[in-house]
N, C-alpha and C positions, 0 to 999 in steps of 0.2 A: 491706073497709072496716075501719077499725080505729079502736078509743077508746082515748083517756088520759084519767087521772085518778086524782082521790079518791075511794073510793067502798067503801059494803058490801055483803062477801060473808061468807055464812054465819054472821055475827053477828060479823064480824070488821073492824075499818075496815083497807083495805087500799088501797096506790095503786100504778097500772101500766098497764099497756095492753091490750086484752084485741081479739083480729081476729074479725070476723064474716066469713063466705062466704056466699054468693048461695044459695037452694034449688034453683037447676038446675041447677050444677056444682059445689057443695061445694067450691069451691078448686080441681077437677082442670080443665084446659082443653084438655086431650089427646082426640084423636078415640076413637071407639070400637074396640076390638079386633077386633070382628065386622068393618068395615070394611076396613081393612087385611089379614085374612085373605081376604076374599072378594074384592079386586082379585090378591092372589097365585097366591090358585086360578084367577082366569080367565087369568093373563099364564102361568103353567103349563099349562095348557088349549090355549092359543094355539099355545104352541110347541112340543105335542107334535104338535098335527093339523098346522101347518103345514110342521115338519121333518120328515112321516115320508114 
């Protein structure tokens, strides 16, 4: 979400836009890395037991 305007900061009148992020994703909306690691380890896994 993001604001425009006129507005003070630090004792300063200043005007601009300023973007807020959500507190559950801070802006990132990328899956977790754990994730993605842990389906490669089982598709690795897969194809060692099945080709041997």
């Amino acid at each position: 979400m993001s604001h425009c305007g006129k507005f003070y900061y630090e004792d300063r009148y200043v005007s601009g836009c300023l973007q807020s992020c959500s507190d559950a994703d801070a802006c990132n909306s990328t899956r977790p890395i754990f994730l993605s690691s842990y389906i490669f380890f089982i598709m690795i896994l897969f194809l060692l037991i099945f080709t041997s």
